[in-house]
N, C-alpha and C positions, 0 to 999 in steps of 0.2 A: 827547924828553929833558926839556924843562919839565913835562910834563904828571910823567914819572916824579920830578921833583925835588920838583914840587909834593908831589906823596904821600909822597914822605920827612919833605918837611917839614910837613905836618898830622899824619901818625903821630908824629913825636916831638913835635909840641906835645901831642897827645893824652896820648901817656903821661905827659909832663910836668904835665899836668894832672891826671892819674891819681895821680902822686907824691904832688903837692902837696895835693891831695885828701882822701888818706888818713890822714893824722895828726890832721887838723882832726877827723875823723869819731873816731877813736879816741880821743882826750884830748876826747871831748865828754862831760859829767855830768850829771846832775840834783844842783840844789841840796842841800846836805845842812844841815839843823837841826838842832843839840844839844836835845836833849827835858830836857838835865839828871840831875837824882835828886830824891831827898827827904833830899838831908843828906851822903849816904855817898859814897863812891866809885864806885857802880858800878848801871847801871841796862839793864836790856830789854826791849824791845817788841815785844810775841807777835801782836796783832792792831790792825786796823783799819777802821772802817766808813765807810759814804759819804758821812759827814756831817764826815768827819776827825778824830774823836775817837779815840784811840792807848792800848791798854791795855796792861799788863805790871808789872814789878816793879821796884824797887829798893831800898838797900840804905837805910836812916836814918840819923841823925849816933849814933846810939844802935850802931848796929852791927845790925840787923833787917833784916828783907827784908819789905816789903810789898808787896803791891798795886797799880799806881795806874792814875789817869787822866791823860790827857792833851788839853787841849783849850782853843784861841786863847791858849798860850803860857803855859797853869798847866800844873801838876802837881799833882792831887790823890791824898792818900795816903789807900784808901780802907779804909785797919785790917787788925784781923783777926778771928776769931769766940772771943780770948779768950786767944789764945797767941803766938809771938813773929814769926810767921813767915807768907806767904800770897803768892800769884800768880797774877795774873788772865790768862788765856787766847784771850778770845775776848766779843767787843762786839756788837750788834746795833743794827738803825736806831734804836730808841727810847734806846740807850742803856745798856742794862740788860746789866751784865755778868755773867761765867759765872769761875771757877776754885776753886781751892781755898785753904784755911788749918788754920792749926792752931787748935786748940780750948785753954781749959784746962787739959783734962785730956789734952794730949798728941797724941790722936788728929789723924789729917787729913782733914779733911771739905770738901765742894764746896759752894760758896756761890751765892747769886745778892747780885748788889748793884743798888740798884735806891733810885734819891730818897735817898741818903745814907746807905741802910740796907744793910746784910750781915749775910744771911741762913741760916743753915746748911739745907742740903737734905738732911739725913740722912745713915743707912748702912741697911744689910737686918738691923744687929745682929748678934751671935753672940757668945760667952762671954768668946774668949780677944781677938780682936782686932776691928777697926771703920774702914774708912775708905771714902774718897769722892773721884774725882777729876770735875770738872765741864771739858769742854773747848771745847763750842760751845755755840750758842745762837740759836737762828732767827727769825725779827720775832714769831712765835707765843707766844713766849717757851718755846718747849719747850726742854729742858737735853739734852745727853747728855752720856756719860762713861764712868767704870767704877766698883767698887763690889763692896769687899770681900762676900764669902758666909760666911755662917754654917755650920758651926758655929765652925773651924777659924780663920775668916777670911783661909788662906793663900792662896786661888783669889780670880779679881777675874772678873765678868763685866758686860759692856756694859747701861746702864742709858739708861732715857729717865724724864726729870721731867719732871710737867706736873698744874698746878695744886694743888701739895703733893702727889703723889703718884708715888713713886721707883719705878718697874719693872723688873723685873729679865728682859732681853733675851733671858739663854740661849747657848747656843753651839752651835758645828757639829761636836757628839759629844765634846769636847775639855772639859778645865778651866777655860779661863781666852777671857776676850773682851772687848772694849774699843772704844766707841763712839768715834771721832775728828770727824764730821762729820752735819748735819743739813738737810735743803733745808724749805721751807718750805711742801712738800707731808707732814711729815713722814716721811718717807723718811731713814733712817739709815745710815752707812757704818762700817764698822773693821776689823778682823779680829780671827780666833776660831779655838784649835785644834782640830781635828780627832780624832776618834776614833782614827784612825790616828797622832796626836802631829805632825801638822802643822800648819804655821800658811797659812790663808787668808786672803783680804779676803770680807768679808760687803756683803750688802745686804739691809737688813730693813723690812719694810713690812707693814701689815696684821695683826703680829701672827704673820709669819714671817719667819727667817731664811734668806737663802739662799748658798751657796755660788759665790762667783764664780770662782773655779780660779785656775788660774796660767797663765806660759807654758811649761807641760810643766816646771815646777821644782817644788821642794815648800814655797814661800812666795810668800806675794803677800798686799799692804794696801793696805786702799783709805783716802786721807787726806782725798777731799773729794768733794762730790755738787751738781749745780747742778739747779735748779729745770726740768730739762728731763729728769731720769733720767742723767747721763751723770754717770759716776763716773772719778775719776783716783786713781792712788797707782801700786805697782812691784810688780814680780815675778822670781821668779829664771827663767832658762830651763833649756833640758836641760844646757846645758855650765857652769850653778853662776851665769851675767852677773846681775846686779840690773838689768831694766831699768822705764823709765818705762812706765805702761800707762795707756790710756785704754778703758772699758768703756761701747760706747754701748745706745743704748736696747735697741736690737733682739737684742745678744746675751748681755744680763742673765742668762738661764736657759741659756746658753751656757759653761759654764765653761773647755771647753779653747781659747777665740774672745777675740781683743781687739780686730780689724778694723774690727769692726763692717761 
């Protein structure tokens, strides 16, 4: 009879413990810091490096949307290539940032910013239209993005910059393609449509692109690539779900495979 009372009463201390337990764990946070603006009401922060310097945009007292940096509790606004408007995307160890702005004459073009200075990285040209979006940026300092095609300039495909020189990636039979991520083997990730009018996630290297499939859906992106080959982004499957995907080394040339 003691022995049975006792275990009644260490079960319900337990669970009491249990209760008690749980709320502490759920009302727990991480610190949060206002980063501020440059003036305006409204500011975002798109990336971040391991040195904790913080990029993104926000709004001026002027009413603009720039650029900035963020770093030991400034905010610098880092312009733009001439026009009213700009947002940086994506930082790397040294520093040197990656996005776009507007120009002068209107156009939007991918910059690098770099010692105070922003840069315009070009377009591939074409008659009627011209732009450039710049979204990562790897310690190599290589850029990728997308990037209007000439003639038309209505098609955009997946572009690597690297030491003034803007390349145009190509696609998987499709119009259009768009670099999101870069490892520092350069190795590139996005997706690109298909000849068939699908969209996939890509993984390009060498100077080819290749096709990484879906989960038996007819869409899948890849948004990021680590220094080991292993790519992450989502896919739809047979019954239409958006799911998370993770693509490891070994089934790169795998396309209907995300197990690894």
């Amino acid at each position: 009879m003691k022995r049975t009372m006792r275990k009644v009463v260490l079960l319900t201390i337990a669970v009491a413990a249990l209760v008690v337990a749980q709320p502490a764990a759920a009302s727990a946070q991480l610190p949060i810091i206002d980063l501020g603006t440059l003036g305006g009401t409204f500011s975002d922060a798109r990336a971040i490096n391991e040195r904790g310097q913080v990029v993104g945009e926000s709004t001026t007292a002027s009413g603009e949307v720039h650029a900035f940096l963020w770093q030991d509790g400034t905010l610098t606004d880092l312009g733009t290539l001439g026009g009213d408007r700009s947002e940086a995307a994506g930082i790397n160890e040294h520093g040197q940032v990656v996005g776009s702005s507007q120009t002068a004459s209107g156009e939007e073009h991918a910059f690098l910013w770099q010692d105070g200075t922003m840069s315009d990285l070009g377009t591939l040209g074409g008659a009627f239209f011209a732009a450039s979006f710049a979204f990562a940026i790897n310690n190599r300092g290589q850029v990728v993005g997308d990037v209007s095609v000439p003639p038309s300039g209505h098609d955009f495909h997946a572009f690597l910059w690297q030491d003034g020189t803007l390349t145009d990636l190509g696609t998987l039979g499709g119009d259009d393609s768009s670099a999101r991520a870069i490892n520092e083997r350069g190795q590139v990730v996005g997706e690109s449509t298909t000849a068939t009018g699908e969209e996939h996630a890509f993984l390009w290297q060498d100077g080819t692109m290749s096709d990484l499939g879906t989960l038996s859906g007819d869409q899948s992106e890849a948004n990021g690539i680590n220094n080991r080959g292993q790519v992450v982004g989502g896919s739809t499957t047979a019954t239409g779900d958006f799911h998370a995907v993770l693509w490891m080394k070994c089934c790169l040339h795998s396309p209907s495979r995300s197990d690894g």
